[in-house]
C-alpha positions in Angstrom: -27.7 -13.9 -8.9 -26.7 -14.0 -5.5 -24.8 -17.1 -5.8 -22.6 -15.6 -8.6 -22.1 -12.1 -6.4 -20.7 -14.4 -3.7 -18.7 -16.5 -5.9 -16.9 -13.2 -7.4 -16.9 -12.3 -3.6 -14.9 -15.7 -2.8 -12.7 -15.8 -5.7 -11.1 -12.2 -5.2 -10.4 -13.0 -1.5 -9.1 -16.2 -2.2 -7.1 -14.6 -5.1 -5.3 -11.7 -2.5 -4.9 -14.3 -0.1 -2.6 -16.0 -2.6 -0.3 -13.2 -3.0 2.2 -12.2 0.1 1.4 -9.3 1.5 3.7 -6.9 3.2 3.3 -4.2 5.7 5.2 -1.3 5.0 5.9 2.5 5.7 5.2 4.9 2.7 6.8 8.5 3.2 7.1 11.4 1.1 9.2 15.2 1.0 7.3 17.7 2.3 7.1 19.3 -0.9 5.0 16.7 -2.3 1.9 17.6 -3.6 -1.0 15.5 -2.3 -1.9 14.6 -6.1 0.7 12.0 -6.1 0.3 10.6 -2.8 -3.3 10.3 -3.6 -2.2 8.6 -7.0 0.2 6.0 -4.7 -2.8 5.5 -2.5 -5.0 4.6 -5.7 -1.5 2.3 -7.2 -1.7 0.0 -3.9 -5.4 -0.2 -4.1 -5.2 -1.5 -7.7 -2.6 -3.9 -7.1 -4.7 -6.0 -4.2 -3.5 -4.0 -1.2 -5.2 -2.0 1.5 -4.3 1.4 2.8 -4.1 0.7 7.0 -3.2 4.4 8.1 -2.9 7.7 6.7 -0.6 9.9 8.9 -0.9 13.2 9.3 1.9 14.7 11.1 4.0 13.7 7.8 3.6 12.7 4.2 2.5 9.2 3.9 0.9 6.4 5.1 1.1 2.6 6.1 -0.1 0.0 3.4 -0.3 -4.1 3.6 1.0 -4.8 -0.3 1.6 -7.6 -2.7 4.9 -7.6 -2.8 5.5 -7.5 -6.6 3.2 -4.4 -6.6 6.3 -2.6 -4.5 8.7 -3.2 -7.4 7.1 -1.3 -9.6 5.6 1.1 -7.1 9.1 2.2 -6.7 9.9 3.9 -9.8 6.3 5.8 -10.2 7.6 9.3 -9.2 10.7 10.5 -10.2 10.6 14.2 -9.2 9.3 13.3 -5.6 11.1 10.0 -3.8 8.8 7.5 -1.5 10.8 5.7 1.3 9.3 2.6 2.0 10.1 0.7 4.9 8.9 -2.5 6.4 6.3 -1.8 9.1 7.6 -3.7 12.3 6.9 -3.7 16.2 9.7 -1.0 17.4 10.5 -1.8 21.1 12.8 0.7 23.7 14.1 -3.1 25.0 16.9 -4.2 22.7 
């Protein structure tokens, strides 16, 4: 039994290793309810990728995601926009 647990265990981590991941920035209106940023949250998480931060000064949070996931991610709200931008190092040092 716990040779087939690990095996599972092995096999999904090899599985989202195979997939490129990407860092990125997910931001919503103000006016978004928290329903649908919960329901982006739980999108990501289906797809093989991990929530990293959840801000709280604005609407959104930080995500590492398979990158096909974020094609269709894209087109899951229409009334309420997501920006999504590539999370990078920002330096003041050109």
């Amino acid at each position: 039994m716990k040779i087939a647990i690990f095996s599972v265990v092995a096999l999904a981590a090899l599985v989202s290793g195979l997939l490129p991941q990407k860092s990125v920035i997910i931001t919503y209106p103000d006016a978004t309810p928290n329903d649908i940023i919960d329901s982006a949250k739980s999108t990501i998480k289906d797809a093989g990728g991990t929530i990293t931060h959840e801000y709280k000064l604005i609407k959104g949070f930080a995500a590492k995601v398979p990158a096909s996931a974020l094609e269709t991610f894209t087109t899951s709200s229409k009334e309420y926009h997501a920006v999504i931008e590539e999370d990078q190092m920002v330096s003041i040092n050109g």
